[in-house]
N, CA and C atoms as a LAMMPS dump frame, in Angstrom:
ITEM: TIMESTEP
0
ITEM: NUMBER OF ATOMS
399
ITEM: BOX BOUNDS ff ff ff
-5.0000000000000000e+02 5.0000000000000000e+02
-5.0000000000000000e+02 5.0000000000000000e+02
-5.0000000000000000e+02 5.0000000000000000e+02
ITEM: ATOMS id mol type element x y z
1 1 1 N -435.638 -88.021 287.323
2 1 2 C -435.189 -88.654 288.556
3 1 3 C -433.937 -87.944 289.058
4 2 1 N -434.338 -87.811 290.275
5 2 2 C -432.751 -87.152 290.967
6 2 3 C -431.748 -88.047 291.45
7 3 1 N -430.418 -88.313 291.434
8 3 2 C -429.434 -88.614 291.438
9 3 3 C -429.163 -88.603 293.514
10 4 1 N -429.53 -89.787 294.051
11 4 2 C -428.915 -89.358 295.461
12 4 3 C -428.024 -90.448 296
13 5 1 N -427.601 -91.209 295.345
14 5 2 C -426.719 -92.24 295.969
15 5 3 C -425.783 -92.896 294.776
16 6 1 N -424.337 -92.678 295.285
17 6 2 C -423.046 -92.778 294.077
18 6 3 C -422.216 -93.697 294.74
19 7 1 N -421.866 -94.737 293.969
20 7 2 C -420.385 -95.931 294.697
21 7 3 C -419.733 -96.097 293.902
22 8 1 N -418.42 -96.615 293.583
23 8 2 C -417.675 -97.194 293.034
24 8 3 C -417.097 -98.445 293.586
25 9 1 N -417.519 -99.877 293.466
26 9 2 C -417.376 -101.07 294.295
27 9 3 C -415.641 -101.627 293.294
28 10 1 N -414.567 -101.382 293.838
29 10 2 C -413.34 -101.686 292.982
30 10 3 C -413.245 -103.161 293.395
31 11 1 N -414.133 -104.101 293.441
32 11 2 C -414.066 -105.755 293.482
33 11 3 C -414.593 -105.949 292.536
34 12 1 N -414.441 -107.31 291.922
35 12 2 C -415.406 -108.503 290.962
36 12 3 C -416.397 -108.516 291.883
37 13 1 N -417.545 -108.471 291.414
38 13 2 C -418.901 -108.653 292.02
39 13 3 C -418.887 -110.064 292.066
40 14 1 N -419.825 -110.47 292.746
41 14 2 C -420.04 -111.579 293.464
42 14 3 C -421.639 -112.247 292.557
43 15 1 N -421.756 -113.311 292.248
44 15 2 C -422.875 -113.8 291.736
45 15 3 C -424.108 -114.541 292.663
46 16 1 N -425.348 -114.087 292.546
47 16 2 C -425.941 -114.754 293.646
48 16 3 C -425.841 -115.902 293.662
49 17 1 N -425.562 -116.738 292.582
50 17 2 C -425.21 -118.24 292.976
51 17 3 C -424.04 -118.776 293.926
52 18 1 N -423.214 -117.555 294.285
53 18 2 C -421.641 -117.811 294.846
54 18 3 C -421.836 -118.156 296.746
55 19 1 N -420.653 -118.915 296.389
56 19 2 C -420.64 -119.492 298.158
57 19 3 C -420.289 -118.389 299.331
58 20 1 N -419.662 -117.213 298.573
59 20 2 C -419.127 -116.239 299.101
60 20 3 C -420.126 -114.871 298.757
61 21 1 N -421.1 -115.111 298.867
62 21 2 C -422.255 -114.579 298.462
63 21 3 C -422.43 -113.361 299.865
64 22 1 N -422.992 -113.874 300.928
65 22 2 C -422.722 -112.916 302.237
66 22 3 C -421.726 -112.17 302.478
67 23 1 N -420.605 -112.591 302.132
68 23 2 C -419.67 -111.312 302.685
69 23 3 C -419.049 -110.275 301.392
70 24 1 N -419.817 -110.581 300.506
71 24 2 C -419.662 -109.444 299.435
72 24 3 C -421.224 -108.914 299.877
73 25 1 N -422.753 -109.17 300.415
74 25 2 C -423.229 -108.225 300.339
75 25 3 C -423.194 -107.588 301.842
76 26 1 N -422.236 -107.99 302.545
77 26 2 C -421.635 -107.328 303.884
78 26 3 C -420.783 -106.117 303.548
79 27 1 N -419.618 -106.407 302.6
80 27 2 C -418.866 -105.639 301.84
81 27 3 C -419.559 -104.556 301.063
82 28 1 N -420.783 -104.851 300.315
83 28 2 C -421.526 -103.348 299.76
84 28 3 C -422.115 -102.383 300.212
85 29 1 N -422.65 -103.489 301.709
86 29 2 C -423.454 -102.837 302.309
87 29 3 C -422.385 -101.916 303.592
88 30 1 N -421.13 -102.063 303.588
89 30 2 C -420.796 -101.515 304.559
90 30 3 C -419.96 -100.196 303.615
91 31 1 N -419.349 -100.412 302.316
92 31 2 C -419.377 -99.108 301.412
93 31 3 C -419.996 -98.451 301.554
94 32 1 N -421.633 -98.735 301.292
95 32 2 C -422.928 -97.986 300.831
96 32 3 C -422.478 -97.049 302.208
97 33 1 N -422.607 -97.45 303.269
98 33 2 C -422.86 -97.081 304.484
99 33 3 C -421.632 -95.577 305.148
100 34 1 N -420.355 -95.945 304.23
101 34 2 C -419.726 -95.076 304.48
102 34 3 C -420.146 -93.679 303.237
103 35 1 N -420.564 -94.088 302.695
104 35 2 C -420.818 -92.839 301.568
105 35 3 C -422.923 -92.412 301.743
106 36 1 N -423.36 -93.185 302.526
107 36 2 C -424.679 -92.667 302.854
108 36 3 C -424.752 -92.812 303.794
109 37 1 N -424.767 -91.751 304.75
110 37 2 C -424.358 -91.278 305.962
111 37 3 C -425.792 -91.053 306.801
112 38 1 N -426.672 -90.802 305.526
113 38 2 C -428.174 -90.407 306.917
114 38 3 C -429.146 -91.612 306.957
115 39 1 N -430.31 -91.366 307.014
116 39 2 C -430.947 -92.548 307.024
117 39 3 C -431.39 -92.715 305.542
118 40 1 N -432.339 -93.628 305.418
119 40 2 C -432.519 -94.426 304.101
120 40 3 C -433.697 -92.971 303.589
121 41 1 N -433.978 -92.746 302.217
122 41 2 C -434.191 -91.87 301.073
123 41 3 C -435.61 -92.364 301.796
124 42 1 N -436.835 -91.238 301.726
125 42 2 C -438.195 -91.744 301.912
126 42 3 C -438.888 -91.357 300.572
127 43 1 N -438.3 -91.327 299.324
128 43 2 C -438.897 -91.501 298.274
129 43 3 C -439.84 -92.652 297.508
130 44 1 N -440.833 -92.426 297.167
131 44 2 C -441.641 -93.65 296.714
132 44 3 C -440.982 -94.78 295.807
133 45 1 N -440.098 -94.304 295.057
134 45 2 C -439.488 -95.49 293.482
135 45 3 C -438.396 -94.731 293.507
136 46 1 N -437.602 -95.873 292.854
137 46 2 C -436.122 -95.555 293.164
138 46 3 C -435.673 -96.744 291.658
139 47 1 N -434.52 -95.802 291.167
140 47 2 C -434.236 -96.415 290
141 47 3 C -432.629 -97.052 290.639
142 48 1 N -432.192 -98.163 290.146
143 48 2 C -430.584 -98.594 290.142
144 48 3 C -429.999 -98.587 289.242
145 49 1 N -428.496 -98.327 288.567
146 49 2 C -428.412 -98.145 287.73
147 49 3 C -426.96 -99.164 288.368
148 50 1 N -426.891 -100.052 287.428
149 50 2 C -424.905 -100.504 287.739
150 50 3 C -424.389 -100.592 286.388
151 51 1 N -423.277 -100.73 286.736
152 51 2 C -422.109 -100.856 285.346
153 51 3 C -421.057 -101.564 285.865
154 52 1 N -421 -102.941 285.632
155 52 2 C -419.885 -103.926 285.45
156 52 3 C -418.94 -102.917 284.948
157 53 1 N -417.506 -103.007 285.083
158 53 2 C -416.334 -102.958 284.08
159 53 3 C -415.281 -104.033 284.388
160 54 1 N -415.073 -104.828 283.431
161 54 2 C -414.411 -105.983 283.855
162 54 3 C -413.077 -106.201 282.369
163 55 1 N -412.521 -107.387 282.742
164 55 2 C -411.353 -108.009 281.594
165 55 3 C -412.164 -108.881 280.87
166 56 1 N -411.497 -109.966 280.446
167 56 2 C -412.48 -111.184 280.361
168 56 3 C -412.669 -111.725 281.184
169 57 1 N -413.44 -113.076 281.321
170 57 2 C -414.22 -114.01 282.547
171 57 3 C -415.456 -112.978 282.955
172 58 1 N -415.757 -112.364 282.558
173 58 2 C -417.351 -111.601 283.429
174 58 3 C -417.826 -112.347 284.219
175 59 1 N -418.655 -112.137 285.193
176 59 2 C -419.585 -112.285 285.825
177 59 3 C -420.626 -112.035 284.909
178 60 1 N -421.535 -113.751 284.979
179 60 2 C -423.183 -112.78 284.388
180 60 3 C -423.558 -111.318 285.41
181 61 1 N -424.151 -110.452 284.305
182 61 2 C -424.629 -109.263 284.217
183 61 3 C -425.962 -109.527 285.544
184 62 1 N -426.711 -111.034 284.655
185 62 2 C -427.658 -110.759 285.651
186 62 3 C -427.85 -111.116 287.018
187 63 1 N -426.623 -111.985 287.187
188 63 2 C -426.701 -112.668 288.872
189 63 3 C -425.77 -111.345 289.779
190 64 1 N -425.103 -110.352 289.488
191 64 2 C -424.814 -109.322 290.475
192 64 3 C -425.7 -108.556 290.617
193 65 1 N -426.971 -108.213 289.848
194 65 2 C -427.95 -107.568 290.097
195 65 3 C -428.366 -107.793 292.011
196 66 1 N -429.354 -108.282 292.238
197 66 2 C -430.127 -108.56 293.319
198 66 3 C -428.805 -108.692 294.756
199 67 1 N -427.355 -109.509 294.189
200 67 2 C -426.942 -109.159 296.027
201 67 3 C -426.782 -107.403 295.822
202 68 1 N -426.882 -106.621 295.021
203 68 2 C -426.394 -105.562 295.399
204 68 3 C -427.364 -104.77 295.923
205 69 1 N -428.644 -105.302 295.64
206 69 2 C -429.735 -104.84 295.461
207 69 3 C -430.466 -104.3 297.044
208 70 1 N -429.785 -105.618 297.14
209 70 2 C -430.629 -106.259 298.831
210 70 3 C -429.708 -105.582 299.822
211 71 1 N -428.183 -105.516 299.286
212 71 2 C -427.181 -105.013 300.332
213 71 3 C -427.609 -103.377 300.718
214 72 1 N -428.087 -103.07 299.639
215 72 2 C -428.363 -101.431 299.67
216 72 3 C -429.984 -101.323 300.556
217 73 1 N -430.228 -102.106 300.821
218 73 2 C -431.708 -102.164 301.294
219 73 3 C -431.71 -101.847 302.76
220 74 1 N -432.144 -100.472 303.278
221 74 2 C -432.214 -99.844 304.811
222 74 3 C -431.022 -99.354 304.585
223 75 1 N -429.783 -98.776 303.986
224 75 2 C -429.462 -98.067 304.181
225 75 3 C -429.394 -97.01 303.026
226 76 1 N -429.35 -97.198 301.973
227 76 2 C -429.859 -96.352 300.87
228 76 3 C -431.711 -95.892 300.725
229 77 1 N -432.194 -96.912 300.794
230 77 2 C -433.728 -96.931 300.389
231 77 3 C -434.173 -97.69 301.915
232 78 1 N -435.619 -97.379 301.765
233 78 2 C -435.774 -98.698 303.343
234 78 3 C -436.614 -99.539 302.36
235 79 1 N -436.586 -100.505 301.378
236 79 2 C -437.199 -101.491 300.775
237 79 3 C -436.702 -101.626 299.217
238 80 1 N -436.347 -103.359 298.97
239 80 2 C -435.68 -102.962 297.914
240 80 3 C -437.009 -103.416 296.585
241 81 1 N -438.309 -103.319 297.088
242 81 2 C -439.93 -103.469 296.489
243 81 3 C -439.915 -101.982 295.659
244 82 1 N -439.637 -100.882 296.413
245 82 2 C -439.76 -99.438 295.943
246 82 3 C -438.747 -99.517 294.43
247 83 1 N -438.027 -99.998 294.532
248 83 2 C -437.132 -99.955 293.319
249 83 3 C -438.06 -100.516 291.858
250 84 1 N -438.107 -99.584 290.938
251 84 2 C -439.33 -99.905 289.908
252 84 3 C -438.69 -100.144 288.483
253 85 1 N -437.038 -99.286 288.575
254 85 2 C -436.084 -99.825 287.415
255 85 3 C -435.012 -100.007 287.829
256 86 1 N -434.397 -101.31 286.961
257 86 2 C -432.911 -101.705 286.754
258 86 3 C -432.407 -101.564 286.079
259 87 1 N -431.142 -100.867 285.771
260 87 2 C -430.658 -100.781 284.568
261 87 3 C -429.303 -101.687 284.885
262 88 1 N -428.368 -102.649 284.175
263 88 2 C -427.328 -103.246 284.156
264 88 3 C -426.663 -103.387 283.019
265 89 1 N -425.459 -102.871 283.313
266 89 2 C -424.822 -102.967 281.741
267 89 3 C -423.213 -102.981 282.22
268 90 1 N -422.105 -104.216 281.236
269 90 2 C -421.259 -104.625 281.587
270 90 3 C -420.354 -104.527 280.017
271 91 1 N -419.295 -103.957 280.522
272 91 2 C -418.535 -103.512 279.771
273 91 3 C -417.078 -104.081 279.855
274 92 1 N -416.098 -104.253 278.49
275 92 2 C -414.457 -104.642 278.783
276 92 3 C -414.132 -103.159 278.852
277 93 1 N -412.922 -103.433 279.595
278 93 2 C -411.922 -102.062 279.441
279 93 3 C -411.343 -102.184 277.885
280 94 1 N -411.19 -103.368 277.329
281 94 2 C -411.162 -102.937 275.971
282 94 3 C -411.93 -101.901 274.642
283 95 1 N -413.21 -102.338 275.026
284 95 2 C -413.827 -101.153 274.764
285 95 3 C -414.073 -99.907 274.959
286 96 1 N -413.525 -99.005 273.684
287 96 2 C -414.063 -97.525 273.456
288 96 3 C -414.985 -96.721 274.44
289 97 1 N -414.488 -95.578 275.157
290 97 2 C -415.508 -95.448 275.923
291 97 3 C -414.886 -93.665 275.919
292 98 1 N -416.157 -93.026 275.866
293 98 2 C -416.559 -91.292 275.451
294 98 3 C -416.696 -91.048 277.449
295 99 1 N -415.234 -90.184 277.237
296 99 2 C -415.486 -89.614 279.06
297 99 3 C -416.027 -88.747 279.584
298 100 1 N -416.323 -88.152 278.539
299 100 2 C -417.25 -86.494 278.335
300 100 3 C -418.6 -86.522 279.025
301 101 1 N -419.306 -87.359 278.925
302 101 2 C -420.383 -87.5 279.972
303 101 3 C -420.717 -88.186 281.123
304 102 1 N -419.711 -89.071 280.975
305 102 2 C -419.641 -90.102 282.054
306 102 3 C -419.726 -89.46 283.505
307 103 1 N -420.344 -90.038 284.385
308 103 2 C -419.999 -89.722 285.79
309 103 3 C -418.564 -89.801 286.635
310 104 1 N -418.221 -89.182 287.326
311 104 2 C -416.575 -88.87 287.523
312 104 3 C -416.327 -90.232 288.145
313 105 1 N -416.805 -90.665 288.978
314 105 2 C -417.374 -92.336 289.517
315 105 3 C -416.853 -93.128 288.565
316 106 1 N -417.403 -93.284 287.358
317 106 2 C -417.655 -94.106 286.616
318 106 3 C -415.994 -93.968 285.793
319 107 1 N -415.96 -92.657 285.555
320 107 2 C -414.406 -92.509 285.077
321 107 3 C -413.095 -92.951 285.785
322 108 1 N -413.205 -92.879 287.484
323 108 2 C -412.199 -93.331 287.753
324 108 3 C -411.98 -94.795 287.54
325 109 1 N -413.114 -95.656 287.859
326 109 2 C -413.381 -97.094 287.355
327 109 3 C -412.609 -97.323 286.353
328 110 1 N -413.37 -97.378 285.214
329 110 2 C -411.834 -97.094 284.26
330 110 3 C -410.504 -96.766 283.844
331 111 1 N -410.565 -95.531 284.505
332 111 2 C -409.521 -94.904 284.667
333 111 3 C -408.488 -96.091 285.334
334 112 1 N -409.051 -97.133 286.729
335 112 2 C -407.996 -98.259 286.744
336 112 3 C -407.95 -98.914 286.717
337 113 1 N -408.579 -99.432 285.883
338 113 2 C -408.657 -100.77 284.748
339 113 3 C -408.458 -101.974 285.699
340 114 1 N -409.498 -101.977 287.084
341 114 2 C -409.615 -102.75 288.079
342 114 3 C -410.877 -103.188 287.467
343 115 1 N -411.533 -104.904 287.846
344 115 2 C -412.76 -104.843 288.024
345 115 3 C -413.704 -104.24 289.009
346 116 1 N -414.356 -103.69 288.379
347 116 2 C -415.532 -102.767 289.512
348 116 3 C -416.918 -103.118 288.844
349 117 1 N -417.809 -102.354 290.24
350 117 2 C -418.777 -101.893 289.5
351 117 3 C -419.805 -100.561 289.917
352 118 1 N -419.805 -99.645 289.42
353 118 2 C -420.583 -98.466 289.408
354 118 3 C -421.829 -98.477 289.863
355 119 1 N -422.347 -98.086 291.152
356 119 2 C -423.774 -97.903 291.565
357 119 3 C -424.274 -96.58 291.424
358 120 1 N -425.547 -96.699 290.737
359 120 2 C -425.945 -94.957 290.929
360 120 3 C -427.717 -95.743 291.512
361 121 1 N -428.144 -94.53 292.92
362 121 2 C -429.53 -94.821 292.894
363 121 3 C -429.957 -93.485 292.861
364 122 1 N -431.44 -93.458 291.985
365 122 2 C -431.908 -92.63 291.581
366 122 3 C -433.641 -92.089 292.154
367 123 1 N -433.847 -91.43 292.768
368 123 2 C -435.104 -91.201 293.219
369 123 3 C -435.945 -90.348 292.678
370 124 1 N -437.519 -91.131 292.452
371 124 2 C -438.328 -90.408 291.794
372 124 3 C -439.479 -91.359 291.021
373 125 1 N -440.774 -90.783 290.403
374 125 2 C -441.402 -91.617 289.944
375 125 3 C -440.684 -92.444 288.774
376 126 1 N -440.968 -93.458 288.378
377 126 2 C -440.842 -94.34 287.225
378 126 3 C -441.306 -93.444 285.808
379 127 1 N -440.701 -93.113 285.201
380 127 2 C -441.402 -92.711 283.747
381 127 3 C -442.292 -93.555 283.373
382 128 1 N -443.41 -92.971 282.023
383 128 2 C -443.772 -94.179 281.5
384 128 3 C -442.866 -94.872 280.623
385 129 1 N -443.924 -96.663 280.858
386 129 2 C -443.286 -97.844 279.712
387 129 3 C -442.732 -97.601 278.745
388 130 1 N -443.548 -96.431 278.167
389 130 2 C -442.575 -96.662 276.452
390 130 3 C -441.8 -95.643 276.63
391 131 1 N -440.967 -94.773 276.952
392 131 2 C -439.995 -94.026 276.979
393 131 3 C -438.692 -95.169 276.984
394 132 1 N -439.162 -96.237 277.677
395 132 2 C -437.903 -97.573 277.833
396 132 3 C -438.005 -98.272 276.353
397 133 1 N -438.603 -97.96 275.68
398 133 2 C -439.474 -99.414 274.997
399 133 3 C -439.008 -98.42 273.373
């Protein structure tokens, strides 16, 4: 999969259960918008990849999934159906973390020990099942 869409969101994500739910996916979607500049990817499947980095109090992992999902929808991808993997994974700044491969994105995140969270979208077929499995 090729690598065509990179964010760094330096807010606490927002949970789809939250009352303030719309204007954080107003807020992603108007990021997305300054860093994807053309129209939406006409690739068939499209992978998401996020990374919480937070203190304590997290946000569940799994309720920031979908507003981010939807916010990115027509201007990253034109459908957020095409998307065939999620990956989500939420991390403390307390924890150990190897910078050597990390995405430079992902390093500055850390680097200021703000809550964020890291978007990467990825275009291309879906591998097969068990390569995940």
């Amino acid at each position: 999969m090729v690598t065509i869409f990179e964010l760094l969101l330096p807010r606490r994500p927002v949970s789809l259960q939250a009352k303030r739910l719309q204007p954080w996916k107003a807020y992603v979607r108007a990021e997305a918008a300054q860093v994807w500049t053309t129209s939406p990817s006409d690739a068939d499947a499209f992978r998401l990849t996020l990374v919480y980095l937070c203190n304590t109090s997290p946000v569940d992992i799994d309720n920031i999934i979908k507003p981010i999902q939807d916010a990115l929808e027509t201007v990253v991808y034109p459908a957020d159906e095409l998307i065939t993997d999620v990956d989500s994974h939420r991390r403390l700044f307390t924890e150990p973390f190897d910078l050597t491969s990390l995405p430079i994105l992902l390093i500055q995140g850390i680097a200021q020990q703000q809550e964020c969270v890291y978007v990467r979208v990825q275009a291309g077929t879906a591998q097969p099942l068990q390569n995940y499995l």
